[in-house]
Backbone as JSON Lines, residues from 0, in Angstrom:
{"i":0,"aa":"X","n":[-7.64,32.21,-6.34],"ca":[-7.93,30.79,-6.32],"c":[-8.42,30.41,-4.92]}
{"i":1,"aa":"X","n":[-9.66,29.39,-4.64],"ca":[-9.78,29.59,-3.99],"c":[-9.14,28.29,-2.87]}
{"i":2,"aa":"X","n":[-8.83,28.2,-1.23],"ca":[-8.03,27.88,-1.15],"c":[-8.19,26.38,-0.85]}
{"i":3,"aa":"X","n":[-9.86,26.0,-0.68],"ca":[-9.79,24.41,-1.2],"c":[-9.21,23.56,-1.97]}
{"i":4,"aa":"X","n":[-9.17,24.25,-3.08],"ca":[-8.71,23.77,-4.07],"c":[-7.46,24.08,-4.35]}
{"i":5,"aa":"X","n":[-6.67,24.78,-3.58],"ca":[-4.77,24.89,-3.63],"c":[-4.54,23.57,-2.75]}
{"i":6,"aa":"X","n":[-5.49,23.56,-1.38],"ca":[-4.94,22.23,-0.17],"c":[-5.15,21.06,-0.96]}
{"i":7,"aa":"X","n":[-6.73,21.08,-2.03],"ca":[-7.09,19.56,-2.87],"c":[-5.61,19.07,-3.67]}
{"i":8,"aa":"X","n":[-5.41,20.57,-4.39],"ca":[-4.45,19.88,-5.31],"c":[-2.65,19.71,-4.81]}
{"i":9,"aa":"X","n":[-2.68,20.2,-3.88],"ca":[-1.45,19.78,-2.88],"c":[-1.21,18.54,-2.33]}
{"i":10,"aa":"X","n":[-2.79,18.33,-2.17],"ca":[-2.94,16.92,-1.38],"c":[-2.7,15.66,-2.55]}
{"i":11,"aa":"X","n":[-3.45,16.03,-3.73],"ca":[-3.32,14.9,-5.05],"c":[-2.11,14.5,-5.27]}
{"i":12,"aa":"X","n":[-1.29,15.89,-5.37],"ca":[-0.13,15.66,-5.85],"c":[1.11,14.96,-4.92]}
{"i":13,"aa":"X","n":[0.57,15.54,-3.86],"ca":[1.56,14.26,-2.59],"c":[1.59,12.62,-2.6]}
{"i":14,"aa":"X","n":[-0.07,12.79,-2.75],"ca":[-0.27,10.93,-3.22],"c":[0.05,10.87,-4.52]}
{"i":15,"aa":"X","n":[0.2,11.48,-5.36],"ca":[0.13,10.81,-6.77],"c":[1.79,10.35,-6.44]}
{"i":16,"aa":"X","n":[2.51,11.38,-6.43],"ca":[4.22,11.32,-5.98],"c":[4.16,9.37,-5.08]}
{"i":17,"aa":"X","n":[3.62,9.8,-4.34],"ca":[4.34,8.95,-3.17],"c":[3.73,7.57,-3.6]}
{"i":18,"aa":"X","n":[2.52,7.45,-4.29],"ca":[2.33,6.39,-5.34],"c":[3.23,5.86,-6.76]}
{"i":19,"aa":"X","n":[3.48,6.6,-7.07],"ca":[4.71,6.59,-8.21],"c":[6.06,6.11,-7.71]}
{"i":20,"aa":"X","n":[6.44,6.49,-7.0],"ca":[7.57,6.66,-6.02],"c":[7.67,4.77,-5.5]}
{"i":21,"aa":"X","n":[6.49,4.61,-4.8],"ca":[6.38,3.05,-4.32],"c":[6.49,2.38,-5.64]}
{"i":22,"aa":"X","n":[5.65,2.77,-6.55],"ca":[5.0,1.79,-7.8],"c":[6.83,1.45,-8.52]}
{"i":23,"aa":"X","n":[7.83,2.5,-8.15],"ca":[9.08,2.02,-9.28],"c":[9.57,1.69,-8.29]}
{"i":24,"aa":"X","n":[9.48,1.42,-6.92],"ca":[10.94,0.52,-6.24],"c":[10.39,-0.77,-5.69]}
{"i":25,"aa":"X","n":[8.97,-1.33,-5.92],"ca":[8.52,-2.47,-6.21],"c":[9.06,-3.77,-6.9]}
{"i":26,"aa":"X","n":[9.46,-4.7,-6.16],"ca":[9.92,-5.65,-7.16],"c":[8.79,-6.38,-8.26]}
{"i":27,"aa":"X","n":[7.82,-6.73,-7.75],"ca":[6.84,-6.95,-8.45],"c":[5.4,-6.09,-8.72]}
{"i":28,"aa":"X","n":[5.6,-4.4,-9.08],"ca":[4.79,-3.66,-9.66],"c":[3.05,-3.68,-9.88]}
{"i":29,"aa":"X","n":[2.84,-5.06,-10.68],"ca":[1.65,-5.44,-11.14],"c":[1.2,-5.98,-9.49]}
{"i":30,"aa":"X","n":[1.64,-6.48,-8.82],"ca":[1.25,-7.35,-7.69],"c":[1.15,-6.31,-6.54]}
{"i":31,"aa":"X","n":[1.88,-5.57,-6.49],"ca":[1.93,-4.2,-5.82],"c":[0.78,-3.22,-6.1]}
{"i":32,"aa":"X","n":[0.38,-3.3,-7.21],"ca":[-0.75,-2.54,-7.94],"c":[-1.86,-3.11,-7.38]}
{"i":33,"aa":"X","n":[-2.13,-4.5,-7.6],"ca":[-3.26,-5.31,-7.67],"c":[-3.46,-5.22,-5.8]}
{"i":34,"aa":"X","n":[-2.87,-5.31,-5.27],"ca":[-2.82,-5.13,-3.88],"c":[-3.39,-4.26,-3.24]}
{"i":35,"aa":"X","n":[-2.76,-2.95,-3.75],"ca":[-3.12,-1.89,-3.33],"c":[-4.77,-1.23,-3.85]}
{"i":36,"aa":"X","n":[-4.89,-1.91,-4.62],"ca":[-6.3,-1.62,-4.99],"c":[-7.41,-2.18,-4.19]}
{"i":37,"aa":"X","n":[-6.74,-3.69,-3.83],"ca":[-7.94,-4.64,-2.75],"c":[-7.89,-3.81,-1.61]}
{"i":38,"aa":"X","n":[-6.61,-3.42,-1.51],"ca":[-6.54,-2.77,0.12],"c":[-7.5,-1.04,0.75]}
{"i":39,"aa":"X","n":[-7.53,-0.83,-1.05],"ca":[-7.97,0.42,-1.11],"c":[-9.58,0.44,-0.74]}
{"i":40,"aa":"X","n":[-9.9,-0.49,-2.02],"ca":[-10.92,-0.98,-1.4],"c":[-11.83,-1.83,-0.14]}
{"i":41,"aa":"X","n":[-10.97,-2.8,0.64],"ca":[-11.55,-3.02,1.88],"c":[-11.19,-1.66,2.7]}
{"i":42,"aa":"X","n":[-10.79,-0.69,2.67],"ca":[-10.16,0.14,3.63],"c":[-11.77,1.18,3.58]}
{"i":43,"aa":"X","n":[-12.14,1.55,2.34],"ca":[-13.27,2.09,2.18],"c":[-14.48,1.35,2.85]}
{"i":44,"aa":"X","n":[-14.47,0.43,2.32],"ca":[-15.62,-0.71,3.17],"c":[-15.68,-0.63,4.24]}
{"i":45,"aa":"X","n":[-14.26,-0.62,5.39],"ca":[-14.19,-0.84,6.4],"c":[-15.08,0.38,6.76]}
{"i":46,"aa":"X","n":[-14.33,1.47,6.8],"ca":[-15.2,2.8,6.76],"c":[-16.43,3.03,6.92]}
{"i":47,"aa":"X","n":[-17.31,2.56,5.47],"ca":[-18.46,2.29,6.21],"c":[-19.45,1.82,6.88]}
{"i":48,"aa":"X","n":[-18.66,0.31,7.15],"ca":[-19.56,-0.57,8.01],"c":[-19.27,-0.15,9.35]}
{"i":49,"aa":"X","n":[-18.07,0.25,9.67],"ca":[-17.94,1.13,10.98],"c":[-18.56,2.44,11.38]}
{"i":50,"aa":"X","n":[-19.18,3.0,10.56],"ca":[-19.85,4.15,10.7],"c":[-20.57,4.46,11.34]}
{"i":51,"aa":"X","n":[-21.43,3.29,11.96],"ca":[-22.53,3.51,13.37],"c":[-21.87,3.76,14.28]}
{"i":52,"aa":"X","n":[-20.4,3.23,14.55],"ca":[-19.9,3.6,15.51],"c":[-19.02,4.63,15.92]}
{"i":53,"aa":"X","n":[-18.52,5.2,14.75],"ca":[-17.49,6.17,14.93],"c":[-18.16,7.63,14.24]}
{"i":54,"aa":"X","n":[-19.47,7.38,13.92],"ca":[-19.62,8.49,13.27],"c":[-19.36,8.87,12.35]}
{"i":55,"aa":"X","n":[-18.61,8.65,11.67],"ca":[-17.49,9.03,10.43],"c":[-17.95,8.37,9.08]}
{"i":56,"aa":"X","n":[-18.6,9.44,8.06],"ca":[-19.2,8.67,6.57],"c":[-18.61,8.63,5.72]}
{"i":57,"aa":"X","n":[-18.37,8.14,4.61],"ca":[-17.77,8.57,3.51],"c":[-19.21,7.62,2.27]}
{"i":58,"aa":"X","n":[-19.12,9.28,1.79],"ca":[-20.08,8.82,0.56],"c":[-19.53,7.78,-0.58]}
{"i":59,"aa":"X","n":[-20.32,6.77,-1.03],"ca":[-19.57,6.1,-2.16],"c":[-20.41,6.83,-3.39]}
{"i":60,"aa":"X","n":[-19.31,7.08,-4.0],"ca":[-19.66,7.89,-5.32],"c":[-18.16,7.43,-6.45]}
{"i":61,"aa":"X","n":[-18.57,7.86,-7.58],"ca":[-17.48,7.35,-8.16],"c":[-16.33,8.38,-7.91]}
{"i":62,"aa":"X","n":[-16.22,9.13,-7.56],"ca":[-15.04,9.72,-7.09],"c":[-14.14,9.25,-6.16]}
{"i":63,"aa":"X","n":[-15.21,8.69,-4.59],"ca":[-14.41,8.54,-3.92],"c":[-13.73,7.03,-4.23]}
{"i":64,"aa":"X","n":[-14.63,5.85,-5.11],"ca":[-13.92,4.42,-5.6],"c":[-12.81,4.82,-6.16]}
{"i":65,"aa":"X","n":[-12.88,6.03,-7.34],"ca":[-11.52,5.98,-7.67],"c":[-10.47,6.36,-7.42]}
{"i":66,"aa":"X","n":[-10.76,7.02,-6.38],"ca":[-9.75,7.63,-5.28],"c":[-9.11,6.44,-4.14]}
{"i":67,"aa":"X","n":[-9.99,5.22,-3.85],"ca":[-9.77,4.34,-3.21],"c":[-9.1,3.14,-4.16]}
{"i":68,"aa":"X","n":[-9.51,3.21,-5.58],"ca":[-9.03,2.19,-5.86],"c":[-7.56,2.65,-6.8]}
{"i":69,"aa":"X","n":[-7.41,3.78,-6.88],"ca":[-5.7,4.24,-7.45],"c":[-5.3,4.68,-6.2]}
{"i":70,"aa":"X","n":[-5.41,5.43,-5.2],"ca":[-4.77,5.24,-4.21],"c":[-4.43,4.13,-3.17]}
{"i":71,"aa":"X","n":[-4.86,3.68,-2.93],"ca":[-5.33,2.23,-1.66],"c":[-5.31,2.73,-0.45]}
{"i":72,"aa":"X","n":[-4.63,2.76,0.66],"ca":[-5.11,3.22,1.72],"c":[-4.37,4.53,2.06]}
{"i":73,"aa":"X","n":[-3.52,5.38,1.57],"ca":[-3.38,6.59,1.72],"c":[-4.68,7.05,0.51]}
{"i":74,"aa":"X","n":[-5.14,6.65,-0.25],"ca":[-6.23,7.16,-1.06],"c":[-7.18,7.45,-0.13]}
{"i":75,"aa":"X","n":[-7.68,6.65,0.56],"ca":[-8.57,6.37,1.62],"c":[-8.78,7.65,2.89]}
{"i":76,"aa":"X","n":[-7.08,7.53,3.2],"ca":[-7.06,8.57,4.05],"c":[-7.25,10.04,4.08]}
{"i":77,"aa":"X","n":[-6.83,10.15,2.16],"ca":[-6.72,11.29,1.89],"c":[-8.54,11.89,1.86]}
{"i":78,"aa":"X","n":[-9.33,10.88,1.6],"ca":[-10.79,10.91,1.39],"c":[-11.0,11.51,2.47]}
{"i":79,"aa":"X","n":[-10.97,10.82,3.74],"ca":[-11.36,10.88,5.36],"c":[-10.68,12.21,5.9]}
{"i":80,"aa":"X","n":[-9.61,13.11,5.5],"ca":[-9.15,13.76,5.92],"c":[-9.95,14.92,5.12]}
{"i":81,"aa":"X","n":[-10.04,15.31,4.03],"ca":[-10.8,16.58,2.91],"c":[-12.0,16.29,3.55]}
{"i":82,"aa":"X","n":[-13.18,15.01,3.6],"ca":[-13.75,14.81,4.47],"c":[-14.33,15.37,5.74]}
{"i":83,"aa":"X","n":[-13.0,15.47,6.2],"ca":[-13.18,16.2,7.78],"c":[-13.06,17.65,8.16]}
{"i":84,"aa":"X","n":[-12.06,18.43,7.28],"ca":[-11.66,19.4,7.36],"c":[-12.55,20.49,6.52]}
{"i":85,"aa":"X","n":[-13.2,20.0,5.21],"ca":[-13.81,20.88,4.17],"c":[-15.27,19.78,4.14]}
């Protein structure tokens, strides 16, 4: 196997956990959800309107929205980090 894809799916499964994990000790769940999706998404945005300056791209494709918008900003990070490394 090769070993991108052991670190990819190591990495999914940390956020999926640690998303789940937040999503049940939430008092209000849906609002927690809805949140984290805006956040996911300005966090991506931010990204690339900053990009002239830091160098740093992230393609918008539907992968990475839905990675930004079920994760929110560890989604984000997790983008910027596979990103950087692979």
């Amino acid at each position: 196997m090769n070993m991108q894809l052991v670190f990819g799916i190591i990495a999914a499964v940390i956020v999926f956990y640690t998303i789940i994990n937040a999503a049940g000790k939430a008092n209000h769940p849906l609002k927690k959800a809805i949140g984290s999706t805006f956040s996911g998404i300005a966090a991506l945005a931010a990204v690339n309107i900053i990009s002239p300056l830091t160098g740093v791209t992230v393609p918008i494709s539907v992968i990475t929205v839905l990675a930004a918008v079920i994760g929110g900003i560890p989604g984000v990070t997790l983008i910027l980090s596979l990103n950087e490394f692979f």
